[in-house]
N, C-alpha and C positions, 0 to 999 in steps of 0.2 A: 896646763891641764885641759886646753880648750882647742879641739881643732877644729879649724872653720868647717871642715866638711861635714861634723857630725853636731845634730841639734835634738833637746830634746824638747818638745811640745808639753808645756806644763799647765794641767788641769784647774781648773777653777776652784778647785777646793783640793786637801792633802790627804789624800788614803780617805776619803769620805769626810773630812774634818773640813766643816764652812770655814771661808777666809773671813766673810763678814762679821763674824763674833767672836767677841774676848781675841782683841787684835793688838787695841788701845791699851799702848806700856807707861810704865813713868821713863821720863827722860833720865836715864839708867845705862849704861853701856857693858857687854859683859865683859871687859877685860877689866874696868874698872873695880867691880864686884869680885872678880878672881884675884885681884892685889890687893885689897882690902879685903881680904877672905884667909887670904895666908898669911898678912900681917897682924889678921887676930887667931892666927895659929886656928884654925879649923873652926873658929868657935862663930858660927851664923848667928848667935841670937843677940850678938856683938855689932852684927851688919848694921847699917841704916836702912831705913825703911825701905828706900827706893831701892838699896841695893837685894833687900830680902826678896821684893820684888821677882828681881832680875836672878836672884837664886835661886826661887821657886818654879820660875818659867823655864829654865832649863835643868830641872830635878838635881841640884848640885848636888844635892845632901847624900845623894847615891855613889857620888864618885867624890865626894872630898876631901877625902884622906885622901886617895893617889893622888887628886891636884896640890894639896899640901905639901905630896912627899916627891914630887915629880919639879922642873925647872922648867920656869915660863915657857920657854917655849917650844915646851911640849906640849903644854895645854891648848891649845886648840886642836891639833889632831884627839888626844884624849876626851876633847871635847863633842867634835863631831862623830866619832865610834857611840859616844854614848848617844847622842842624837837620834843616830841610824836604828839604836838598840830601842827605842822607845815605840811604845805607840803614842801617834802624835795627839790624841786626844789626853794624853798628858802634860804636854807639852803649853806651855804659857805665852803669851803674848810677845815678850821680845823675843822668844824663840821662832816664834810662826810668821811675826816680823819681815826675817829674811827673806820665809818662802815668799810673803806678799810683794815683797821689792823686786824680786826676782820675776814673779809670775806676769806682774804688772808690766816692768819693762823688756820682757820676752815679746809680749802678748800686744802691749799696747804701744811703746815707745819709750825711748829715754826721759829723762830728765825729774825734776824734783816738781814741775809744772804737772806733769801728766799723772804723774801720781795721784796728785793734790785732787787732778780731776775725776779720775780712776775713783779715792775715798769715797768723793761726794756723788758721785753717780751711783756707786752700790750701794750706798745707804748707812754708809760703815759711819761716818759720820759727814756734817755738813760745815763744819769747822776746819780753816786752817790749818789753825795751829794744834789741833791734834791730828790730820793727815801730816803734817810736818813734825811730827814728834815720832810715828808709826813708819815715816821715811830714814830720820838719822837712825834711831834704834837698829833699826832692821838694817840698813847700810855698814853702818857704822859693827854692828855686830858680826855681819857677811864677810865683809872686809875685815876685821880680825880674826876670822876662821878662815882667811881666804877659800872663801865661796863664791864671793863678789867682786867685780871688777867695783872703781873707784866711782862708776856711772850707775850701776846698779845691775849691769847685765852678768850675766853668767860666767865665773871663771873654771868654777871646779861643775865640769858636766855631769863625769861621771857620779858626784855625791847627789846631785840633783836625780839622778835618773834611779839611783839606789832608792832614794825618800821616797820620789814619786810611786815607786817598781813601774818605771815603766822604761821601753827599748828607745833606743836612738834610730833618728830617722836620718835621710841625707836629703 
């Protein structure tokens, strides 16, 4: 889904939504919350906390039944349509997650180092180990929706360029 000739330049913030706030997830994954979601047959108020979490940031409760009634994996594409459909100031922290990982190692460089440096420079926080909980989430999420290569860069351009609205450059 990614040709090298075509890149999209992705903005410091998402459709006007700051990266710097409400970034910070529980260490939560959403595939995890979607197999524990169908295994309590639709029923969220059954999730664990952290998982509720992670069901709130990407508005399950809107599409749970069809994830219910749909076969894993399906659910990520079903996932990401509902994504594109939101306005992102709905949207919760392991969801925004990915854009950060994304926009970070677009913008700044690979790795799980540059990140870390990225968090503490905008002020998002001055801690490790929550720039390292705001990197697996977001990665870790990206890369189940394949959105994300395994580094953190960009696989699916076209969904990035949808989110953002904006054009591909060369």
């Amino acid at each position: 889904m990614k040709d090298d000739n075509l890149k999209v330049v992705l903005p410091n913030h998402l459709r006007g939504r700051s990266l710097d706030t409400k970034v910070i997830p529980m260490l939560c994954h959403l595939k995890t919350t979607l197999n524990h979601l169908v295994e309590l047959k639709g029923d969220a108020s059954l999730l664990k906390q952290w998982e509720k979490r992670s069901y709130r940031a990407y508005c399950l409760g809107e599409i749970q039944d069809l994830i219910v009634e749909s076969y894993p994996e399906e659910w990520p594409e079903i996932v990401k349509e509902h994504i594109l459909s939101k306005d992102v100031n709905d949207l919760g922290a392991s969801c925004i997650d990915i854009y950060l990982v994304a926009y970070v190692t677009e913008t700044f460089g690979v790795g799980k180092d540059v990140f870390i440096d990225y968090v503490k420079s905008a002020g998002i926080s001055t801690k490790d180990n929550t720039a390292s909980a705001i990197w697996k989430v977001g990665k870790a999420d990206g890369i189940y929706l394949g959105l994300l290569n395994g580094d953190g860069s960009i696989r699916d351009i076209n969904f990035f360029r949808q989110w953002t609205k904006t054009e591909f450059v060369l």
